[in-house]
N, CA, C and O atoms as a GROMACS GRO file, in nm:
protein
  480
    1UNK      N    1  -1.773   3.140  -1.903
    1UNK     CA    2  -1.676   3.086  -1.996
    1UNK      C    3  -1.742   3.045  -2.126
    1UNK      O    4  -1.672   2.992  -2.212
    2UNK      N    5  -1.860   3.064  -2.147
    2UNK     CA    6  -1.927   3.006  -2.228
    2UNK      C    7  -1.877   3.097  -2.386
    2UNK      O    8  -1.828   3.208  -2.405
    3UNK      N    9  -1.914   2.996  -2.466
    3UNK     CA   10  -1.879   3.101  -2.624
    3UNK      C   11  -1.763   3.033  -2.687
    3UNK      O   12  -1.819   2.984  -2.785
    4UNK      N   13  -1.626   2.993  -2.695
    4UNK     CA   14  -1.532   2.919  -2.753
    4UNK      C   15  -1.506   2.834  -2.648
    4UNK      O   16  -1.386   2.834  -2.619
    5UNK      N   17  -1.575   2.760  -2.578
    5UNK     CA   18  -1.528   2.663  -2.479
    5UNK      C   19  -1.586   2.524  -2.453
    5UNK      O   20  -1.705   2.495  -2.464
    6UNK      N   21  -1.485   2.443  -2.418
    6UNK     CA   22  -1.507   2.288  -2.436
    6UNK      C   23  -1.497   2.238  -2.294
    6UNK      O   24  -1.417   2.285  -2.212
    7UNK      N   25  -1.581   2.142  -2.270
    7UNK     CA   26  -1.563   2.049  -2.113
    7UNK      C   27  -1.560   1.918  -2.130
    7UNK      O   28  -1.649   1.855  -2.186
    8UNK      N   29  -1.408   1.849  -2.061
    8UNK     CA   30  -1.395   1.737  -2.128
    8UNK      C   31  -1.422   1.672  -1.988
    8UNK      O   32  -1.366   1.718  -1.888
    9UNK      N   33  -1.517   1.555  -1.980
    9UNK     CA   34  -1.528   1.483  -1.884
    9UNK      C   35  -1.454   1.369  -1.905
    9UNK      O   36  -1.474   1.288  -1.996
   10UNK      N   37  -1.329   1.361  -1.781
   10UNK     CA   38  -1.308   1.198  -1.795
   10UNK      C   39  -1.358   1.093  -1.634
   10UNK      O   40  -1.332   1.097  -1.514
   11UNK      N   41  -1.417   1.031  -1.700
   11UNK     CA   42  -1.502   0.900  -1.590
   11UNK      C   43  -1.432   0.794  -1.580
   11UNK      O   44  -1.476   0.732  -1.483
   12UNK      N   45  -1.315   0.719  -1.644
   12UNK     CA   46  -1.251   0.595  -1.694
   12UNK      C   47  -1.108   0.673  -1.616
   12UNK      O   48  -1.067   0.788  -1.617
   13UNK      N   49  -1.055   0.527  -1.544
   13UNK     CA   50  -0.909   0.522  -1.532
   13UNK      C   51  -0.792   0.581  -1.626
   13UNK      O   52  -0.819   0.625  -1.737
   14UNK      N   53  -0.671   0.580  -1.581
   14UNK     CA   54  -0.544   0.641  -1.696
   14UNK      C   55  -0.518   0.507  -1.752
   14UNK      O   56  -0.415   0.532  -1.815
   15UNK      N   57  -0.539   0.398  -1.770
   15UNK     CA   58  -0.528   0.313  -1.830
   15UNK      C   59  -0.594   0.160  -1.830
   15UNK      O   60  -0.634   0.107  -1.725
   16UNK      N   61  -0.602   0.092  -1.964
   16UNK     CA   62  -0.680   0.008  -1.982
   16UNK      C   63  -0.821  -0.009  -2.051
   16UNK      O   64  -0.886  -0.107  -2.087
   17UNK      N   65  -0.844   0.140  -2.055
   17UNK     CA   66  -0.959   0.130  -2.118
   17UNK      C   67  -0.991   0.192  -2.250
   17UNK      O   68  -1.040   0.305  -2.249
   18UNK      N   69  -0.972   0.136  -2.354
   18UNK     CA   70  -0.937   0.104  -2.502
   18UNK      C   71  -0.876   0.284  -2.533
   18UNK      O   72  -0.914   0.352  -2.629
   19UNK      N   73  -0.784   0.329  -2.433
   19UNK     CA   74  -0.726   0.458  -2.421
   19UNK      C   75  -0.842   0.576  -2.418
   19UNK      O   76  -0.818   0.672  -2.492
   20UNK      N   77  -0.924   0.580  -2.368
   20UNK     CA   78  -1.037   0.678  -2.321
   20UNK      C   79  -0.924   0.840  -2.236
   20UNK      O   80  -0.914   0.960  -2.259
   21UNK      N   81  -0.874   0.754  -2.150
   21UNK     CA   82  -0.740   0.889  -2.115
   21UNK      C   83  -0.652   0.973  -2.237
   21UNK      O   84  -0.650   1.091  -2.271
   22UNK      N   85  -0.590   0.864  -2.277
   22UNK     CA   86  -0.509   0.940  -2.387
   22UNK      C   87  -0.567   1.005  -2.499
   22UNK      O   88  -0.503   1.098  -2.548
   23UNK      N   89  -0.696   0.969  -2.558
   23UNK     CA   90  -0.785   1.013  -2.640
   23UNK      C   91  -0.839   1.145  -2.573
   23UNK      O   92  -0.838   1.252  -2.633
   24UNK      N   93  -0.873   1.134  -2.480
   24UNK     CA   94  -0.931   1.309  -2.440
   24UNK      C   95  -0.813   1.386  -2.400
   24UNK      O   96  -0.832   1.507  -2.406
   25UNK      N   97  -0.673   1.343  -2.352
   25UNK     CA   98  -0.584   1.444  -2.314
   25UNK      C   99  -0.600   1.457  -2.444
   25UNK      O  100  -0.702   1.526  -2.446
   26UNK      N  101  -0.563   1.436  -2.583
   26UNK     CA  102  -0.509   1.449  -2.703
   26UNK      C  103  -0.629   1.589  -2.745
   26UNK      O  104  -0.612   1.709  -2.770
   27UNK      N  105  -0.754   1.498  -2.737
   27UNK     CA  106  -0.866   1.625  -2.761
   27UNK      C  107  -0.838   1.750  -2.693
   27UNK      O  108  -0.866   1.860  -2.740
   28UNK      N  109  -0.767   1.726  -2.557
   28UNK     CA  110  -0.792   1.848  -2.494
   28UNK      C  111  -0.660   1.972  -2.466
   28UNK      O  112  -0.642   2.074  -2.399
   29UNK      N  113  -0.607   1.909  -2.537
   29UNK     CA  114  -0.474   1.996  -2.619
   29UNK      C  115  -0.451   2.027  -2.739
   29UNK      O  116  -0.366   2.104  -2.785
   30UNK      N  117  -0.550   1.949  -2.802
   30UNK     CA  118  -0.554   2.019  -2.915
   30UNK      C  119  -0.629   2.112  -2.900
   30UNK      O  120  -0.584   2.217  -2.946
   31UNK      N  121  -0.765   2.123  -2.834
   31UNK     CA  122  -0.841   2.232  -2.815
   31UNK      C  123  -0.791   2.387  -2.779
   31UNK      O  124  -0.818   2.504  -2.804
   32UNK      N  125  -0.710   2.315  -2.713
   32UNK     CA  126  -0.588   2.458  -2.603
   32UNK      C  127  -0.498   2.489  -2.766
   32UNK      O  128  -0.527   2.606  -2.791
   33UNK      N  129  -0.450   2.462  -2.827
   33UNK     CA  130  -0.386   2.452  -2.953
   33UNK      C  131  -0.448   2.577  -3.027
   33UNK      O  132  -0.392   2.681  -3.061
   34UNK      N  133  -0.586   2.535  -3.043
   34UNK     CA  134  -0.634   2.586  -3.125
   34UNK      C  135  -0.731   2.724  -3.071
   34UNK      O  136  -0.821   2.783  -3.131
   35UNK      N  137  -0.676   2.746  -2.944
   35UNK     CA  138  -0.715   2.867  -2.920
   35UNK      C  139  -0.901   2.857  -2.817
   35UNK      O  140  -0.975   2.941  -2.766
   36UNK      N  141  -0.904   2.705  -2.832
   36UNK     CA  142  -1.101   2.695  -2.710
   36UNK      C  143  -1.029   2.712  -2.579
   36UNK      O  144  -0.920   2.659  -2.556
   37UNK      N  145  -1.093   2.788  -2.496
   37UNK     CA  146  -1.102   2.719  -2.335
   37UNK      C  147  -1.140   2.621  -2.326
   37UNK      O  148  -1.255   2.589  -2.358
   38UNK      N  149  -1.027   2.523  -2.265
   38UNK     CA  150  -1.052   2.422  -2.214
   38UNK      C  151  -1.052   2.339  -2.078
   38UNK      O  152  -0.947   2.317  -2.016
   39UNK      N  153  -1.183   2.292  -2.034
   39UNK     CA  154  -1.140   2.220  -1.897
   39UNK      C  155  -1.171   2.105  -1.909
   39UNK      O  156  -1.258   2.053  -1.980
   40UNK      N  157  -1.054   2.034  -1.794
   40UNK     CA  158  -1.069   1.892  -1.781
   40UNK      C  159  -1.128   1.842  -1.686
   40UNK      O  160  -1.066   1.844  -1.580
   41UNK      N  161  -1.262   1.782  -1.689
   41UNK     CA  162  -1.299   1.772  -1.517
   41UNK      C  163  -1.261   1.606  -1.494
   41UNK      O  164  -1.285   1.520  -1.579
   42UNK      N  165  -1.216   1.588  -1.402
   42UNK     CA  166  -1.157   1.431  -1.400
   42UNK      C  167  -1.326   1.393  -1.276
   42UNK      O  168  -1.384   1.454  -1.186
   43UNK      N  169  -1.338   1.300  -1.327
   43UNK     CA  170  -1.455   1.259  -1.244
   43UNK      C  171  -1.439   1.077  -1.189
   43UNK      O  172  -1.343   1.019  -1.239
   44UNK      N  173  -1.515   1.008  -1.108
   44UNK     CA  174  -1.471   0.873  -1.076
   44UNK      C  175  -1.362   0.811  -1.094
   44UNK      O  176  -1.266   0.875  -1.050
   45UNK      N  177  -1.328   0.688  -1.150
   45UNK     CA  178  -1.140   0.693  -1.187
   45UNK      C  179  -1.113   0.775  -1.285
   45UNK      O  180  -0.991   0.779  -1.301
   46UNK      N  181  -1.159   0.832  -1.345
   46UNK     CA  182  -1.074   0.945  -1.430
   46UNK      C  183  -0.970   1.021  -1.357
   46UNK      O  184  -0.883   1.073  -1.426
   47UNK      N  185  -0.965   1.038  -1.222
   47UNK     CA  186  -0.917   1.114  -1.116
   47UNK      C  187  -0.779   1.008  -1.093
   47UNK      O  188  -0.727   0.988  -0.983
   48UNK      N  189  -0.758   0.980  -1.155
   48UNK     CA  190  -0.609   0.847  -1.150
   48UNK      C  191  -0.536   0.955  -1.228
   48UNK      O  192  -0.417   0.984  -1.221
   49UNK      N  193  -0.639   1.012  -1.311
   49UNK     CA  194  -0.533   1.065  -1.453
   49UNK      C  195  -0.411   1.227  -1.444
   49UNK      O  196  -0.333   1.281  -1.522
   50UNK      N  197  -0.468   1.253  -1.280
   50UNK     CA  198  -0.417   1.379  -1.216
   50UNK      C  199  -0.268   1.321  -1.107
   50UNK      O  200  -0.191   1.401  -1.055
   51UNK      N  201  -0.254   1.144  -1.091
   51UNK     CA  202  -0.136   1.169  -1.020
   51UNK      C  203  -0.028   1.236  -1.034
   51UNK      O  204  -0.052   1.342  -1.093
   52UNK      N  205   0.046   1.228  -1.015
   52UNK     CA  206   0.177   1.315  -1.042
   52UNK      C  207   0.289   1.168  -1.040
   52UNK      O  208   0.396   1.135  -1.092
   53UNK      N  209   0.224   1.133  -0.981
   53UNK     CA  210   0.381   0.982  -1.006
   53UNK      C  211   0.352   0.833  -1.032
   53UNK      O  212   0.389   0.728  -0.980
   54UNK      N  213   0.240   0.879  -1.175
   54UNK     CA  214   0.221   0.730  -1.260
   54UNK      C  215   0.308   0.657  -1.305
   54UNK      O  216   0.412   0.707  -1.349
   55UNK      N  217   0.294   0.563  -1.306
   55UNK     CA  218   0.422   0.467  -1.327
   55UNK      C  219   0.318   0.278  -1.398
   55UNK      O  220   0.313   0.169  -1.341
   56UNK      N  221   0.270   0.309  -1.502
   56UNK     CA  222   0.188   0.138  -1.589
   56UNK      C  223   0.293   0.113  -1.651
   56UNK      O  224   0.265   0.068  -1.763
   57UNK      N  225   0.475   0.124  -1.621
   57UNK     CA  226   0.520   0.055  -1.674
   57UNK      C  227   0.531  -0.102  -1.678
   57UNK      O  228   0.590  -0.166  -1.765
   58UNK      N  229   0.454  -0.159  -1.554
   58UNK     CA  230   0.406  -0.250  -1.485
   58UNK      C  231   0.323  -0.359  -1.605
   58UNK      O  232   0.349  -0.476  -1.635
   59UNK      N  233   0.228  -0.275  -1.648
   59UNK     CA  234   0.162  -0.341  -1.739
   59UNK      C  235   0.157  -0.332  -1.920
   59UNK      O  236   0.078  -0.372  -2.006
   60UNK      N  237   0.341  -0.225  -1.918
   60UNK     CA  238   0.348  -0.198  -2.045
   60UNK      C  239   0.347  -0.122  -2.113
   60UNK      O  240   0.404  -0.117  -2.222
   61UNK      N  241   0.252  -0.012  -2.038
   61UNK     CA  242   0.219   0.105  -2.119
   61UNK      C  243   0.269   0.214  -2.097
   61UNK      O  244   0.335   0.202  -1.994
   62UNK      N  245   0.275   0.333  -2.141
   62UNK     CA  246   0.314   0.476  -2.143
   62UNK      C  247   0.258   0.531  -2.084
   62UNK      O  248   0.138   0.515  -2.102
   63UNK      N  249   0.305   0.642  -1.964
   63UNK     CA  250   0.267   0.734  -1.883
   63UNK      C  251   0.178   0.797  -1.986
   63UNK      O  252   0.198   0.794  -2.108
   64UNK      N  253   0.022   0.886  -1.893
   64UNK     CA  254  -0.041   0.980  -1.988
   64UNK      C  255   0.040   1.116  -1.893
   64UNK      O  256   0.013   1.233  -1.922
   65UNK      N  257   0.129   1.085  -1.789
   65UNK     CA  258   0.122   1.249  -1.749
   65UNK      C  259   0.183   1.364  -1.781
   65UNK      O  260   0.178   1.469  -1.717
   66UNK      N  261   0.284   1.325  -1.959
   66UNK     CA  262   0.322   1.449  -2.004
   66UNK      C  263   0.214   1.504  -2.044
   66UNK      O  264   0.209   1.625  -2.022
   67UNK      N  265   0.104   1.449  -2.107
   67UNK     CA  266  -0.047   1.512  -2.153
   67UNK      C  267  -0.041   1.592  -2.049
   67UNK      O  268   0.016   1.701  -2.059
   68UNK      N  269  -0.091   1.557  -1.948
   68UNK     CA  270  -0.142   1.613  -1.842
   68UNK      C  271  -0.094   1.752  -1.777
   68UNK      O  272  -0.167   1.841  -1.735
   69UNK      N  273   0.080   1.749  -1.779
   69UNK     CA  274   0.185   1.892  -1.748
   69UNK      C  275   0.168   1.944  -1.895
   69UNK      O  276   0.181   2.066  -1.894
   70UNK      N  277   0.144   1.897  -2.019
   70UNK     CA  278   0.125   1.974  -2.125
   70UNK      C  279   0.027   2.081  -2.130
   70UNK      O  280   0.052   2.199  -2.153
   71UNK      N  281  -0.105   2.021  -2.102
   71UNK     CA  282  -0.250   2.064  -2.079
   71UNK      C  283  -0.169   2.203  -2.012
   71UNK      O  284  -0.126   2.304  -2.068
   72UNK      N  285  -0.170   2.157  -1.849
   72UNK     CA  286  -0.132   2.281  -1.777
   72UNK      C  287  -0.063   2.399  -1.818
   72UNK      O  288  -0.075   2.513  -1.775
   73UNK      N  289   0.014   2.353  -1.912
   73UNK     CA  290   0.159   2.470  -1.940
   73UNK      C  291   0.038   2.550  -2.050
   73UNK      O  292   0.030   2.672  -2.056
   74UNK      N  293  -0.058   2.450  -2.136
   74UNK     CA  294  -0.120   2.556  -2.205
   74UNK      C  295  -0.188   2.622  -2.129
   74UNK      O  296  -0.235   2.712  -2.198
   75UNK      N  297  -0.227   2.634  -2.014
   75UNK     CA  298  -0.328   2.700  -1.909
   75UNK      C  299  -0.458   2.652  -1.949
   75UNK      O  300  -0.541   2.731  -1.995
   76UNK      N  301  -0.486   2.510  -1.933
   76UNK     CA  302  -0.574   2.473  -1.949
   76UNK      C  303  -0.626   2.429  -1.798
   76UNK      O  304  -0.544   2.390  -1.716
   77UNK      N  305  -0.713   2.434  -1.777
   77UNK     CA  306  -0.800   2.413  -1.640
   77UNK      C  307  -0.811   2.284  -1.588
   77UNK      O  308  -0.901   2.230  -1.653
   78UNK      N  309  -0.761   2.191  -1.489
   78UNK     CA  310  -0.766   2.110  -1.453
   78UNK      C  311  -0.836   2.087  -1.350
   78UNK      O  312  -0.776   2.128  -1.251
   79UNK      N  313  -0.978   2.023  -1.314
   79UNK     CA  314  -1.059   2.014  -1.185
   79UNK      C  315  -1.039   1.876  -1.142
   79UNK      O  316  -0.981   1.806  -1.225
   80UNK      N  317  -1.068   1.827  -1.045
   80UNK     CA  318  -1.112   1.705  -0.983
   80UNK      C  319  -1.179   1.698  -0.874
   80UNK      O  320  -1.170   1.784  -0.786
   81UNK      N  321  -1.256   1.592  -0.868
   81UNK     CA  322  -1.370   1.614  -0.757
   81UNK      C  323  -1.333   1.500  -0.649
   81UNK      O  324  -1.293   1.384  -0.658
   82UNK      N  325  -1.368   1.605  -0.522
   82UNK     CA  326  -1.322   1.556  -0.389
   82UNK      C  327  -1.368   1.393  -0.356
   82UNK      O  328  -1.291   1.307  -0.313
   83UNK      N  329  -1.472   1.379  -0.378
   83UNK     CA  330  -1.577   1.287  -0.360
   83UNK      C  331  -1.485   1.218  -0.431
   83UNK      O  332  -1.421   1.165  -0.340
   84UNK      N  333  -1.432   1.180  -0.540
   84UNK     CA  334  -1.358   1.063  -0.618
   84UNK      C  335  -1.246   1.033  -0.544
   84UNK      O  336  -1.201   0.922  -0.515
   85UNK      N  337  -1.208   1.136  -0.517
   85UNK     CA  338  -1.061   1.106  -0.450
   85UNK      C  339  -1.028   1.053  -0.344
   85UNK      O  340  -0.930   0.984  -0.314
   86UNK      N  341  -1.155   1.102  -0.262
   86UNK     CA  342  -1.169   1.026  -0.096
   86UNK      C  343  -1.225   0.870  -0.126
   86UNK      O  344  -1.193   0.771  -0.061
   87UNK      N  345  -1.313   0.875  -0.234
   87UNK     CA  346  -1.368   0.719  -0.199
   87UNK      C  347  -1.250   0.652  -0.323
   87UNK      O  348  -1.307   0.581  -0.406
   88UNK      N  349  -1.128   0.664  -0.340
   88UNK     CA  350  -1.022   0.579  -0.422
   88UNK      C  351  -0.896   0.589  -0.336
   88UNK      O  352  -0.794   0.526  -0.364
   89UNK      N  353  -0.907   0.686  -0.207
   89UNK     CA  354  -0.804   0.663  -0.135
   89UNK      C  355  -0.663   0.769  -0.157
   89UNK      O  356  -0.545   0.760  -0.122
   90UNK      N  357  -0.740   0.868  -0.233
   90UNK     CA  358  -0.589   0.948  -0.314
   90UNK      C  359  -0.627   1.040  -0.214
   90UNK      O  360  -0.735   1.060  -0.159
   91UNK      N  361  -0.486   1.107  -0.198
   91UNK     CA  362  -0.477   1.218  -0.127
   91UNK      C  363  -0.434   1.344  -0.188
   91UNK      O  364  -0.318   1.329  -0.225
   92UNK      N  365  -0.480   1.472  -0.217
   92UNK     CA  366  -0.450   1.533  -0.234
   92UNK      C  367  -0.299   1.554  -0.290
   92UNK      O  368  -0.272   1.558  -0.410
   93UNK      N  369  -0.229   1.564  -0.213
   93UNK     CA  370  -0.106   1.614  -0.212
   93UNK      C  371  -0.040   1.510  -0.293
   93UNK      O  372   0.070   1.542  -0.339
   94UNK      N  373  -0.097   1.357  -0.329
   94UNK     CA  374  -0.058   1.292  -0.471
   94UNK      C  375  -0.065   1.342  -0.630
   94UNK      O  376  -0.017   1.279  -0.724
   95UNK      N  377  -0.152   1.500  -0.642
   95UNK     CA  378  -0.191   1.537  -0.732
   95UNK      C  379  -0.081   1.657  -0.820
   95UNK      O  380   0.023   1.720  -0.802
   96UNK      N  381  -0.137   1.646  -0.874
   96UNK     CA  382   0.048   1.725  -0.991
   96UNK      C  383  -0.065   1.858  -0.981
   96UNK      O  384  -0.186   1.870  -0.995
   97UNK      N  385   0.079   1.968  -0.940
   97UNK     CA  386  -0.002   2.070  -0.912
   97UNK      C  387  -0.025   2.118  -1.025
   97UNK      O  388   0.027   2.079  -1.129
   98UNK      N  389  -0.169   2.279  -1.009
   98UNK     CA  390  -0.203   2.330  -1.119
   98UNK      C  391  -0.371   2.245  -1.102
   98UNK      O  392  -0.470   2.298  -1.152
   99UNK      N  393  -0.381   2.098  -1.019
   99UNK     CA  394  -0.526   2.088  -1.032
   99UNK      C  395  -0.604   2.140  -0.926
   99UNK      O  396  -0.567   2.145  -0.809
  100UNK      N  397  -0.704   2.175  -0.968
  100UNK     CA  398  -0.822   2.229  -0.875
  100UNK      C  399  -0.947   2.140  -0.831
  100UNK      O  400  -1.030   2.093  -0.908
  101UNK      N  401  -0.944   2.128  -0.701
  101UNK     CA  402  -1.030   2.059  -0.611
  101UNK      C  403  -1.172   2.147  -0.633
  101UNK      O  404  -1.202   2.266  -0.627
  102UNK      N  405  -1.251   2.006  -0.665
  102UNK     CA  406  -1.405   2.049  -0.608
  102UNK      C  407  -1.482   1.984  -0.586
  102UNK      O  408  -1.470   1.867  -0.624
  103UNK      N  409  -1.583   2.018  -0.524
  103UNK     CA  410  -1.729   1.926  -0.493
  103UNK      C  411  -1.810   1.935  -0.573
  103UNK      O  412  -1.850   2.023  -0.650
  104UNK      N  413  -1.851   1.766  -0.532
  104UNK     CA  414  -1.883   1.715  -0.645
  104UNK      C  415  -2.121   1.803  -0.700
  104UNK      O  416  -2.212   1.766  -0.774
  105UNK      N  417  -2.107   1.874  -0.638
  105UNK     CA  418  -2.177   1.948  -0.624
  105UNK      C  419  -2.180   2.108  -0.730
  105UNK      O  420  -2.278   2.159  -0.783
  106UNK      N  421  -2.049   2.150  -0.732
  106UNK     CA  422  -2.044   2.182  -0.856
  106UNK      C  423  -2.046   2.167  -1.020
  106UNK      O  424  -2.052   2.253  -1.107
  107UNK      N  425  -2.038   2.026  -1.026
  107UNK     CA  426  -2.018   1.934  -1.204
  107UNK      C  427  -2.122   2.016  -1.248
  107UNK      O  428  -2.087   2.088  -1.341
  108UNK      N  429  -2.294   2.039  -1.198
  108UNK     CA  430  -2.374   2.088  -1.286
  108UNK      C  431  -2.361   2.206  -1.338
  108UNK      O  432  -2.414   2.209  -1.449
  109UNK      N  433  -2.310   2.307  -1.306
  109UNK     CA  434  -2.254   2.455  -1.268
  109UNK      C  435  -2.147   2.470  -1.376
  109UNK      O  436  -2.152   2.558  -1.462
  110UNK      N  437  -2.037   2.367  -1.365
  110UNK     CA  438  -1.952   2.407  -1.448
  110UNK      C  439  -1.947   2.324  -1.595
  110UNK      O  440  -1.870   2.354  -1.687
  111UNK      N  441  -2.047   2.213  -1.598
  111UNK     CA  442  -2.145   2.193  -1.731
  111UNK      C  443  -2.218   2.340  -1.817
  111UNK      O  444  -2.195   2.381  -1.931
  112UNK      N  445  -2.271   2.370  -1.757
  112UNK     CA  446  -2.352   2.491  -1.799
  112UNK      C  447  -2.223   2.573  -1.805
  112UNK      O  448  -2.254   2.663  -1.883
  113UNK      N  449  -2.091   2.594  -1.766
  113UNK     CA  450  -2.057   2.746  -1.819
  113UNK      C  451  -2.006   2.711  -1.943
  113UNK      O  452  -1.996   2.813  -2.012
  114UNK      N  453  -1.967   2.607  -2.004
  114UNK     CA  454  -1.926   2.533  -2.105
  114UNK      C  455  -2.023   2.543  -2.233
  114UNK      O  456  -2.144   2.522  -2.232
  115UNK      N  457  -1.932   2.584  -2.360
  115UNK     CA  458  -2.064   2.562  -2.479
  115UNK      C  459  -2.049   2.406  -2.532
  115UNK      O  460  -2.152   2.355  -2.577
  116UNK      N  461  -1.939   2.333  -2.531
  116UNK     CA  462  -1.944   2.213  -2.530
  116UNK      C  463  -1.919   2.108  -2.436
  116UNK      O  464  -1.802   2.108  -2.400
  117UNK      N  465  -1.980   2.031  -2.392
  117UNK     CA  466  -1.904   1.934  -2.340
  117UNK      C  467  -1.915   1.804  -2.362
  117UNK      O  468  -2.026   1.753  -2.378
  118UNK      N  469  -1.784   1.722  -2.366
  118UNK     CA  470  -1.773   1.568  -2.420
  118UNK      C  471  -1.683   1.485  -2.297
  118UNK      O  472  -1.574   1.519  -2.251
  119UNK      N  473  -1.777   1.346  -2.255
  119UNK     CA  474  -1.700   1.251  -2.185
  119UNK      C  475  -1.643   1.168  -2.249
  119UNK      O  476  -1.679   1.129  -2.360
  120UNK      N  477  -1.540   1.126  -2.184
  120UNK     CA  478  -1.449   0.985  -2.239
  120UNK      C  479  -1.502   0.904  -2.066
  120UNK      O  480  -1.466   0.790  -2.038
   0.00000   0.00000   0.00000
């Protein structure tokens, strides 16, 4: 994939943290916008940011998961790693489809097919 392509790591929760979520969905549709391959690898709580039935109206804030079905509709690549998900208690089948499961054994692999990559 390497050559017009971007890897956006997110490590930080879907919310609370001075918008680290909404700032890279934003990056990572615009990227799809503008024509880069783009993937999203959700890594530690970043992996919050793949539910399918967020709901921080609780604490105020705005769902990120039209970002998230946006991303997809551009055919942008959505990963998440198993290892996050098991040790936060999510199950699979909480995840808005279109994302792709992996181990956490691949991140180095799909770093390298990437000509850029940036964490939030």
């Amino acid at each position: 994939m390497l050559g017009n392509s971007i890897l956006i790591l997110c490590a930080h929760g879907t919310y609370g943290h001075d918008d680290d979520a909404y700032g890279a969905m934003l990056l990572a549709n615009t990227s799809l916008a503008k024509g880069l391959k783009t993937t999203l690898l959700l890594i530690d709580d970043g992996v919050f940011m793949a539910k399918k039935d967020q709901n921080p109206s609780k604490i105020g804030l705005p769902s990120n998961l039209n970002e998230i079905l946006d991303f997809l509709a551009l055919d942008g690549q959505l990963l998440v790693v198993k290892d996050a998900l098991k040790e936060r208690g999510i199950d699979e089948k909480e995840l808005v489809q279109g994302a792709g499961i992996i181990d956490s054994s691949k991140i180095p692999a799909i770093i390298i097919e990437h000509s850029v990559s940036i964490t939030f």
